[in-house]
C-alpha angles and dihedrals in degrees: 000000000000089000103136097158109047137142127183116213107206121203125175139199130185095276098008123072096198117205122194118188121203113189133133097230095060098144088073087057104042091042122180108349090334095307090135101041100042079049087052078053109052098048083051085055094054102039090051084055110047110123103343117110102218104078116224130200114233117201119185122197135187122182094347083292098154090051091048087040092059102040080061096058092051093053092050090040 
């Protein structure tokens, strides 16, 4: 994906596992309008959950995009 420096931050609650992805090349892991991330999140879903009976939600962020993402759709709501 053409990420050579980054660093994941991890952060858990009791039913969430939080990613945070600090890298300068975030545009290659977000993708078009977070394809690529929300697709990074779901195989780390699904790889947290394999097998183990207690579901737990997985949230992946890059750059604070979510955050960005969702101010923008605010402001276009």
């Amino acid at each position: 994906m053409g990420v050579e420096d980054g660093v994941v931050e991890l952060g858990q609650s009791d039913d969430a596992i939080l990613l945070n992805i600090k890298c300068e090349n975030t545009g290659n892991v977000i993708g078009y309008r977070g394809e690529t991330l929300d697709a990074i999140q779901y195989l780390a879903r699904m790889m947290a959950n394999k097998g183990n009976a207690n579901y737990k939600r997985v949230a992946i962020n890059v750059g604070n995009y979510r955050a960005k993402r969702e101010e923008t759709l605010k402001i276009l709501a």
